[in-house]
N, C-alpha and C positions, 0 to 999 in steps of 0.2 A: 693724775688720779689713778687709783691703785684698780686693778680689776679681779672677778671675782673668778678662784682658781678653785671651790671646792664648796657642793650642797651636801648637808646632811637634813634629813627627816625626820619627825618619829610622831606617837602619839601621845597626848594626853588628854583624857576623859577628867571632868570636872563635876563633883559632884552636884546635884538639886539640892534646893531646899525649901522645896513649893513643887506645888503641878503647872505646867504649862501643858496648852493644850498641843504642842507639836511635840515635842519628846514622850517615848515610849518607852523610855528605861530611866532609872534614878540617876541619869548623869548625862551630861552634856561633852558629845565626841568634839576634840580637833583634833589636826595636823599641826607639827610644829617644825617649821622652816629655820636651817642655820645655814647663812650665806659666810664663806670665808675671802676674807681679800689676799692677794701678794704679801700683805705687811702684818701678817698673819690674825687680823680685826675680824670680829662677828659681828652679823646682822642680824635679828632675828626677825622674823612672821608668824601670823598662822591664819590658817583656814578653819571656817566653823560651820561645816555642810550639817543640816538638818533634811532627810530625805523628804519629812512632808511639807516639808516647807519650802526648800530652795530646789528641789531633785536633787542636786548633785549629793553623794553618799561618801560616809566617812571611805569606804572601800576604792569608789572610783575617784574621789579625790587625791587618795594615797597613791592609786598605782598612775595618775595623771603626772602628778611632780614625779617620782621615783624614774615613769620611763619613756617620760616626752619634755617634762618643764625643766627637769635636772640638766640636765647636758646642753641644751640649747641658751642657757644664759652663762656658761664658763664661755671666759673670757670677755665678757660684758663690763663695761662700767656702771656702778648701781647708781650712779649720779646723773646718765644717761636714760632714764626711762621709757622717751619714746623708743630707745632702740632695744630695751628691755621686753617690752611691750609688742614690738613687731616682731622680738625672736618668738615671742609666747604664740604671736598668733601666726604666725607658719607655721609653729609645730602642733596646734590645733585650733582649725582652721574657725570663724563663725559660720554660723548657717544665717536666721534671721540678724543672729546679734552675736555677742561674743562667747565664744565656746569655752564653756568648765569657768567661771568668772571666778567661783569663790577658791578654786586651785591657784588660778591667778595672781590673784589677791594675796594670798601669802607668800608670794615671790615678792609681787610689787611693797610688801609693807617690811618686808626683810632687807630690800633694797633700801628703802627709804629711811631704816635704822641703823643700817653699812654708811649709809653716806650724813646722815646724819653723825656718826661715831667719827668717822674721818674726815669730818668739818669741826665739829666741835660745835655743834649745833641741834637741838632741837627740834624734830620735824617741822612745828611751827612755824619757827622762824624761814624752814629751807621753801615752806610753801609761800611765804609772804609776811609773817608775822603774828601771832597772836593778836586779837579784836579786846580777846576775855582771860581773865586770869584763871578761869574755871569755868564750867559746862550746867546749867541747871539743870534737874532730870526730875523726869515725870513717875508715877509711881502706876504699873498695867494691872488694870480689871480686867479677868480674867475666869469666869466662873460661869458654871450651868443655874447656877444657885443663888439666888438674894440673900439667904442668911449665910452664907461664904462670902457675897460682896461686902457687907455688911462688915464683915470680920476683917477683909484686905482693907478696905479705907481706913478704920481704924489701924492698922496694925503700918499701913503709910505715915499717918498724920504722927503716930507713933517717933516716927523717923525725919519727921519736917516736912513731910509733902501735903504740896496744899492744891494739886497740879496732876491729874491723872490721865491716862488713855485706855480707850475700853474697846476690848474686844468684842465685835459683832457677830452674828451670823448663825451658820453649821456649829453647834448640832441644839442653837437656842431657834426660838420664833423671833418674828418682828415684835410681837408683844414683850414676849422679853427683853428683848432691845429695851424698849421704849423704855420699859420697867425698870432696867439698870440702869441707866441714861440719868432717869428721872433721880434715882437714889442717889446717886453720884453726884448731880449737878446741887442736890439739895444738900448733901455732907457737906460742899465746898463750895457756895457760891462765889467764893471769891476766885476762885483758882482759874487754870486754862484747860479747858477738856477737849479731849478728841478723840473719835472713832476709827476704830479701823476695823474692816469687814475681811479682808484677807481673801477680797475676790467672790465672795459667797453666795452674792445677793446675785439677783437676776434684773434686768432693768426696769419691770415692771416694780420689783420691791426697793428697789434703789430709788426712782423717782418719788414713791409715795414715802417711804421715810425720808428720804432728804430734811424736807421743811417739818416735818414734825420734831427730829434734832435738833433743826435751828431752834425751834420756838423751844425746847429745853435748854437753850444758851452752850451747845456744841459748836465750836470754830470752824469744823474742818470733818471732811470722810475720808479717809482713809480706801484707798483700792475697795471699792467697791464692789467691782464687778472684774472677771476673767481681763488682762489685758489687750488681748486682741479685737475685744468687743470696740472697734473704735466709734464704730456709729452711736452706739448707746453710750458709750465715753462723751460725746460729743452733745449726744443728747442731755445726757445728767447736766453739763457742764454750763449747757444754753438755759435751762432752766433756773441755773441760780440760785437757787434756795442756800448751798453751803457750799463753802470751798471743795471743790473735787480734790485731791492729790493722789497720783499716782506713786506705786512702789513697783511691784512685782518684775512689772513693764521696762522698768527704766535699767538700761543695763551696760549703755555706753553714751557716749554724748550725741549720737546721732538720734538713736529715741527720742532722748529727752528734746532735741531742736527738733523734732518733724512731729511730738507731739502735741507740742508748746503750737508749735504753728496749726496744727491742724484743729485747735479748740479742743483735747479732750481732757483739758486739767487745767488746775488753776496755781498748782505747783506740785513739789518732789517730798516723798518722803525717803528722805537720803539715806542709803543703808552703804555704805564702805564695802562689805565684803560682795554685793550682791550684782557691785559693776566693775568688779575686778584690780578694785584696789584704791589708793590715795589720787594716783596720778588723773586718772578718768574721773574720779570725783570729783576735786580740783576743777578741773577740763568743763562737769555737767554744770558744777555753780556758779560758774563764769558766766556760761550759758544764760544760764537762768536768770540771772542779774539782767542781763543786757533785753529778757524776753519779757520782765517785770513776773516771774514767776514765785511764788512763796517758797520759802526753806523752810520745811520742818525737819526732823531731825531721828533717825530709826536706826533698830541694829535686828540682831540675831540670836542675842541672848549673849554677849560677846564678852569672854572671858578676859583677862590682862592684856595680852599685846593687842587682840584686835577692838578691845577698849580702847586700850592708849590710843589709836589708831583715829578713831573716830572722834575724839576726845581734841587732839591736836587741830584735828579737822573743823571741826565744828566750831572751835576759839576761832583759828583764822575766818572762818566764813563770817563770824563776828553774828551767831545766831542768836536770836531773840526770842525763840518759846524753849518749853523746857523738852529736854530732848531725852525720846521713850527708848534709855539705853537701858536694857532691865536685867543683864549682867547681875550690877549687883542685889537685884532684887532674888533671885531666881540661883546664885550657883554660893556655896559655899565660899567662907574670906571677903565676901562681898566682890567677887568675881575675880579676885587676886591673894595671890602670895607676899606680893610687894605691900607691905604694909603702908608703904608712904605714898602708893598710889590709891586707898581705897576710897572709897567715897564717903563724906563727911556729911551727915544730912542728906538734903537734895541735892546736894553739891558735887563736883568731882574737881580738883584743880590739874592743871595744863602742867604734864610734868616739863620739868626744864634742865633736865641731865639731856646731852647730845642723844638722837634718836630717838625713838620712841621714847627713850628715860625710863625707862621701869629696869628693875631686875628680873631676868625670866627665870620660870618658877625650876625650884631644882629639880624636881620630881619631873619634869619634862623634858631637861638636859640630858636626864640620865636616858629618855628612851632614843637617842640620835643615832641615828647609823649614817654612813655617808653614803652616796649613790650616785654621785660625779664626781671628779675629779680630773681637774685642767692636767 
């Protein structure tokens, strides 16, 4: 196996086309990772830090790869990951949990395209095989507003979604909740809905909404409350009312097995960039399988490669709700360049060119600079 003699970086901003309530400018930042082998093959990744969302910022994600991730995986094999992954973390260290994950993560997805290219294989298949030929996806409520909700359902069903997830919390009331909930579940009684709070609630309002969700036919809550909150985690979770899942929290597989054990969730709402890659994702839904935990399925707003990413991911896990990847709800191209990966419908299918399979977008080739070399 060929090893990797040279990284380049650069950026690329992806335009909005929609408001999300975590971005504050008309475009959605990455980093874009080009891994080189001996036999002169590219890999590519990328990182997609949102400061209000993940902390980590397009700035110190940039200078993390450029002048600590760069140089510590030359002469790696990318086919090799856990030693991928232990160079990453001597060169920055975790404190609770894994340090800079979504920096990470565009190493590990660049690798997992390198080694994919120089198998001739599909990430899929290098993880275990595809389950699904394609990924269903849900369509995110998103709004301060009823007569804005109003307009995103339609303008989903619009596009084949019959399946949405709704944002809770800051800066609406619990009544609003309820009020959205209620409009939603009644556009689409048939569909799959679920909430996500994005930590906002406090457990006093976490327990009293819980069952009022349920009883509007909600599946599932979404991070609720701040992760560290474990006793109230625990609390929600004894109570019952709806599936608790955990995100923010879950950031390597050790979380995920001590929190599965300790009662504070009833499953994962799986984000790829947010536990530092494919390989630890992989690693949590193993996990999770063997702890009888739910897979749901969440991203970051994630443009083409760390689509594909989750995409291939989520086939093999062989997931069964639709998964809140809202890419292409949210960024121009419907989150890509590569026209033969965009989303069809609710649909997305499993590309199956070796590696990730998509073409990286040219506009993003052109910003690379290199910043190791073996």
């Amino acid at each position: 196996m060929t090893r990797i003699t040279s990284v380049a970086i650069g950026r690329r901003d992806y335009p909005l086309v929609g408001e999300f309530k975590f971005f504050k400018s008309g475009a959605r930042p990455t980093l874009i990772v080009r891994l080189t082998d001996t036999d002169g093959r590219h890999g590519y990744g990328q990182a997609v830090p949102v400061e209000t969302w993940t902390y980590e910022t397009v700035e110190s994600v940039e200078s993390t790869l450029a002048r600590y991730l760069a140089r510590v995986v030359l002469g790696a094999e990318p086919a090799d990951l856990a030693d991928v992954h232990a160079r990453m973390e001597r060169a920055i260290r975790p404190s609770f949990s894994v340090g800079q994950p979504l920096a990470k993560a565009a190493i590990d997805l660049a690798c997992h395209d390198l080694w994919g290219r120089q198998a001739g294989k599909p990430v899929s298949e290098l993880l275990g095989g595809a389950r699904t030929r394609s990924v269903s996806l849900s369509w995110t409520i998103n709004t301060t507003r009823l007569d804005e909700a109003e307009q995103l359902l339609e303008a989903g069903r619009a596009l084949g979604h019959d399946s949405f997830n709704i944002k809770l919390g800051h800066p609406q009331t619990p009544q609003h909740d309820l009020d959205l909930v209620r409009m939603v579940t009644r556009f689409a009684p048939g569909g799959f809905h679920w909430c996500d709070a994005n930590t906002s609630y406090d457990i006093d309002t976490a327990l009293a909404q819980a069952p009022r969700l349920a009883d509007l036919g909600v599946r599932a809550l979404e991070s609720p409350l701040p992760p560290n909150r474990i006793r109230d985690y625990q609390r929600l979770t004894r109570q019952g009312a709806l599936a608790i899942l955990m995100d923010e929290g879950i950031v390597s597989p050790v979380e995920a097995a001590e929190f599965a054990a300790l009662g504070m969730m009833n499953g994962i709402a799986m984000k790829v960039a947010r536990c530092g890659g494919l390989w630890p994702a992989a690693r949590i839904i193993e996990g999770m399988r063997r702890d009888g935990q739910l897979l749901f399925a969440s991203g970051l707003t994630d443009p083409e490669l760390s689509l594909a990413a989750s995409v291939h991911l989520f086939a093999w896990a062989g997931l069964e709700v639709p998964a809140a990847l809202n890419g292409p709800q949210y960024l121009a191209e419907r989150g890509t360049s590569d026209a033969g990966f965009r989303a069809r419908a609710d649909r997305v299918a499993v590309p199956t060119a070796p590696g990730l399979g998509i073409i990286p977008d040219p506009a993003a080739l052109q910003t690379l600079t290199t910043v190791a070399n073996a």
